[in-house]
N, C-alpha and C positions, 0 to 999 in steps of 0.2 A: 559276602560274609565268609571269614576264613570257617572250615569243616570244625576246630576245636571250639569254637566260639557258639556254631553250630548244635554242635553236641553237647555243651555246657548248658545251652538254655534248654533244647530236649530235654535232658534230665533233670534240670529245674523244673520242669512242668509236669510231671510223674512222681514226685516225692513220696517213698513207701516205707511204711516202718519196721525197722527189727528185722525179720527171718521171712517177709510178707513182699517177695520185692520182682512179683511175677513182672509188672513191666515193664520194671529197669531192667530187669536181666532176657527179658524177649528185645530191650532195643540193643543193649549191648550184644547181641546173640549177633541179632541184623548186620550190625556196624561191623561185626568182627568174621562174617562171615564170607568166603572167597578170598581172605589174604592167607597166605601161606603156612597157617599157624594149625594147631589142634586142638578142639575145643572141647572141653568136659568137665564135671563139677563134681569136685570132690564131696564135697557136703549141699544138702538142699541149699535151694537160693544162691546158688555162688556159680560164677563161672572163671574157671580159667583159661590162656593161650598159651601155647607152649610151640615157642620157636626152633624147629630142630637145626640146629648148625652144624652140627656131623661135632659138638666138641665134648669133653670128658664131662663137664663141667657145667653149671646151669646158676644162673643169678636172675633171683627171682624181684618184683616189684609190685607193690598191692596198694590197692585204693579201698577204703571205704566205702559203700553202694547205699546202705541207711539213708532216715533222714528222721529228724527230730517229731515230736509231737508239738507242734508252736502255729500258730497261724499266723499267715505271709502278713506283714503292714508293708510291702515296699514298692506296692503299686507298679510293679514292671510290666512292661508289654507281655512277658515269657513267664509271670507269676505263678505258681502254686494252682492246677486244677483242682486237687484234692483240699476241701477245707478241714485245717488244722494239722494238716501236715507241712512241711517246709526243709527245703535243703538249707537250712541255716547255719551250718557247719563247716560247708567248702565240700563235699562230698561230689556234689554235681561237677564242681571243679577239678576233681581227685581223678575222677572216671575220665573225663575229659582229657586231661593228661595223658592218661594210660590208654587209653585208644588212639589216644596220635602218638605216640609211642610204638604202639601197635603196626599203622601204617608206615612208619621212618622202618622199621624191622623189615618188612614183607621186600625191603631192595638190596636191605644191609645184610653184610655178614659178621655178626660181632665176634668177639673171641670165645667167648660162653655161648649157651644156648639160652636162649631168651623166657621166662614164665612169669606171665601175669594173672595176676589174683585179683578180682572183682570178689569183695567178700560182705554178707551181710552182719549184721546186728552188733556193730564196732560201737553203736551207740546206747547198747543194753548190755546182750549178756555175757558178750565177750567171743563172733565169730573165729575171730584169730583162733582161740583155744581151739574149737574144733576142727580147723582148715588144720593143724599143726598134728592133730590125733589120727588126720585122714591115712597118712600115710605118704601125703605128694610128695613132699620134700626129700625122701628115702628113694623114692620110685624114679624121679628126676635129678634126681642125683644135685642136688640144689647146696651150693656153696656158703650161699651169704642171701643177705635180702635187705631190700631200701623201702624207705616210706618217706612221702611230703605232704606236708601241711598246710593250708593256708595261714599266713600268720598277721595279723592288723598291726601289731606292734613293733614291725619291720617296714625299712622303706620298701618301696614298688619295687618287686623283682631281685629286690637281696635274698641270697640263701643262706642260711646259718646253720650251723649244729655245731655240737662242741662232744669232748669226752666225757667218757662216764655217766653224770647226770642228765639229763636231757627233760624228762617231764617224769612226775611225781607218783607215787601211790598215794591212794588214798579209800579212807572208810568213812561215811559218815559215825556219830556216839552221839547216842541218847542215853542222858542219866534221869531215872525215875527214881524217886527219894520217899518215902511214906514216914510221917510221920503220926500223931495224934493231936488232934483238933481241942482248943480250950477256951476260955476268955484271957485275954493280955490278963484280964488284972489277977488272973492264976496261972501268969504263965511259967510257974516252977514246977507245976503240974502234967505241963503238956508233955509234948515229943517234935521239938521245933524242926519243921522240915525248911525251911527258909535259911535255919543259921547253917541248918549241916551242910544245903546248899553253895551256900557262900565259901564253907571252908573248904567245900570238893575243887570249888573253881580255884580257890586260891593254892590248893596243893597240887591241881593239876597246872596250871600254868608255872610251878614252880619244878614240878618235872621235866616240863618241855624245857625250862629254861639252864638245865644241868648240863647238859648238853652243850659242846664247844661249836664257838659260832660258824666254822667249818661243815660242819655238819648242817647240808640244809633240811630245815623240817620247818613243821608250822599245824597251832593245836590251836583252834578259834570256835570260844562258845558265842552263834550269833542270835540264840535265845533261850530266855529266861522266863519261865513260869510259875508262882507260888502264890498261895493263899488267897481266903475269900475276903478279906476287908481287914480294915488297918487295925480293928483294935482282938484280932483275934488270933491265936497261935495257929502259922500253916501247917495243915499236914499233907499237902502233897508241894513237892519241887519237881519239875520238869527243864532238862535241861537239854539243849540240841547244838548240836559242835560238828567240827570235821578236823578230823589231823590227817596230816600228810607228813610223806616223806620215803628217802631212795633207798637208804641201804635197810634189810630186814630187821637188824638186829635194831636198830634207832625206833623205827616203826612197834616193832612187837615188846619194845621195852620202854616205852610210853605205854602203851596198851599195859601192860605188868604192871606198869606207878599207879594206873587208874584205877586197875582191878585192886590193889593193896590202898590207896587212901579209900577207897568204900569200904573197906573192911576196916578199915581205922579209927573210921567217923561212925560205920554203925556201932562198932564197939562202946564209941567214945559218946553219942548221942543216944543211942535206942532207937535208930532211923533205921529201916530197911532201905537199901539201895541196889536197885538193879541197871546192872549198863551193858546195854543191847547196839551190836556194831554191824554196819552193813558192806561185807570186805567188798571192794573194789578190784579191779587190776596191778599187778606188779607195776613197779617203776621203770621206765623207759631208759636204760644203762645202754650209750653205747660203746661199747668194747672200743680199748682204746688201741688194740692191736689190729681190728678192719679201719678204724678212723685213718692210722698212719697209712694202710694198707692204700686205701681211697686217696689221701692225701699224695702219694709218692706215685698214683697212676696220673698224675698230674688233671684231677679233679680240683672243679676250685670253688671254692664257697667258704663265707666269710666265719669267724670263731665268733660263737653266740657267747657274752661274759655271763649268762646268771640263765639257770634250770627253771622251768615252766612247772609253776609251783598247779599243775591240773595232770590230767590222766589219758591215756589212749593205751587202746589194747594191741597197740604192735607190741609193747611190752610182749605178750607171750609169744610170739615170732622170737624175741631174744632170748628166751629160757631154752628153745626151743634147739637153732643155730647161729652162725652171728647175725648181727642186723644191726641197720643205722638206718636212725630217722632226721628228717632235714624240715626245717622251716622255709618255708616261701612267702620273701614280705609282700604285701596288697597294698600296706601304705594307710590312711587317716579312709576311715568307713565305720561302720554303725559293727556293735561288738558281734561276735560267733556267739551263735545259737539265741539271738535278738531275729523278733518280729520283721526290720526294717533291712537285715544282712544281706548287704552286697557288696560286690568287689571291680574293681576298673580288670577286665578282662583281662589287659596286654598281659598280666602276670601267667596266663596259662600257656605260650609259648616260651616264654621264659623257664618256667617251670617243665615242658616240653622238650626243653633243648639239654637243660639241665640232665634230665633222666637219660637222653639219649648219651651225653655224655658218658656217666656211667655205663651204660650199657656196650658204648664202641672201649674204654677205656680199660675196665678193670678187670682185670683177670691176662691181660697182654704181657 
């Protein structure tokens, strides 16, 4: 069994959640120790390598180390020890990469100095944010930085990315609607939280929809809650949505329309309305000036046509310095972050070679 393959199923079998990832991060400790590199962690639970090549210059690569709250259905030999944990994500696969990475470094001399990030809680509260607060990237003088994906919706071993948009912001909204409770057959009387309901939804989908189709975004309520039985006037509506989207100004001015038709409809009905948002991570933009940059070191990976309407926290790696994120196709398998997620391996040499790529490539 080739060593990535190896390592892929080891940390399939360790699945640890959030900031809690003693050990994943004692294997990767192991695996990474006596290759030529320096090993320290910027923030609890994280480890990184830092390859010295004597050059100005540092390009860094980070993996994901998390793993979801889901229990395993995929019956593998290398399954899930821990019940109700699961690398259902490609994380196991992330690491795996980046430590044969690792070992390709320990003979190479690339044009940069080499720094890898093993980071925890990419799948809560946003590690990126605080690896970027640590200070490393200043300290190592760190140019740019790359992230890969597993991706199901790509064939086996395609790499894509594209400009600018790449994967999406996103909040969940919850709108709570109060109204006053009556009999239908007085219902001139009440405080209909059903009707105001109805007209939130329809002024908020006509908000999203002002917006030129250029602009990707997307405002989806996928449930609806009101009243206790049919012949009585609701007073409460409950409604639960998620919008997304890339550029801030598109994002925070959906949020504005919502915030202004509640105030429109409580004016206009006698409804109190509260809508409570739960912000996520920035949008994953990658700068189209390291794109060409990567593209003209004679990196090759194919143009993705349409942004990944979901969220990942390399986003704050880009607020941070430049950075570019890549998909790596798997091909036809059970969806990411599903009970039953698995992937035909051959993709993590693929995805293996890819980063070495970069890493002998860019910056020459």
């Amino acid at each position: 069994m080739k060593q990535i393959v190896a390592d892929r199923r080891a940390l399939h079998r360790i699945p640890e959640l959030d900031r809690d990832l003693d050990r994943t991060m004692a294997y990767l400790r192991r695996s990474l120790l006596g290759l030529r590199c320096a090993l320290f962690s910027p923030i609890p639970n994280s480890l990184c390598a830092f390859f010295d090549n004597g050059a100005e210059g540092t390009v860094a690569f980070r993996s994901g180390a998390d793993a979801l709250p889901v229990h395993e259905r995929s019956f593998l030999p290398f399954a899930s020890e821990i019940p109700g944990q699961m690398h259902s994500c490609g994380h196991d696969g992330h690491m795996a990469m980046l430590l044969e990475l690792a070992r390709r470094m320990q003979g190479a001399r690339a044009p940069r100095n080499i720094l890898l990030i093993f980071q925890p809680a990419e799948e809560t509260t946003g590690g990126a944010r605080d690896i970027c607060k640590s200070g490393v990237f200043e300290s190592r003088g760190v140019e740019a930085i790359f992230g890969l994906h597993l991706w199901p919706d790509l064939p086996l071993g395609m790499i894509a990315s594209r400009k600018n948009e790449m994967m999406s912001r996103s909040c969940e909204v919850t709108v709570d609607i109060s109204g006053q409770s009556i009999s239908a057959a007085r219902a001139g009387e009440g405080i209909d939280a059903l009707k105001a309901g109805v007209e939130f939804y329809l002024r908020a989908r006509q908000a999203e929809a002002a917006y030129p189709p250029e602009l990707y975004r997307l405002l989806h309520f996928g449930r609806m809650e009101s009243g206790a039985g049919c012949n009585v006037v609701s007073d409460h509506t409950r409604m639960e949505g998620t919008l997304r989207a890339f550029q801030d100004e598109v994002f925070y001015g959906i949020l504005g329309s919502l915030n202004r038709a509640a105030d429109e409809i409580s004016a206009e009905s006698g409804c109190k309305i509260r809508i409570e948002t739960s912000m996520g991570y920035p949008a994953v933009m990658n700068p189209p000036e390291l794109y060409e940059r990567v593209r003209a070191a004679g990196v090759r990976f194919e143009e993705l046509p349409h942004p990944a309407m979901v969220t990942e926290d390399f986003s704050w790696y880009q607020r941070h310095l430049p950075g570019m994120f890549f998909f790596l196709g798997i091909g036809p398998c059970p969806a990411l972050q599903a009970g039953d997620f698995d992937f035909d391996e051959r993709a993590l040499e693929t995805g293996a070679d890819f980063l070495e790529e970069i890493a002998m490539k860019f910056g020459r």
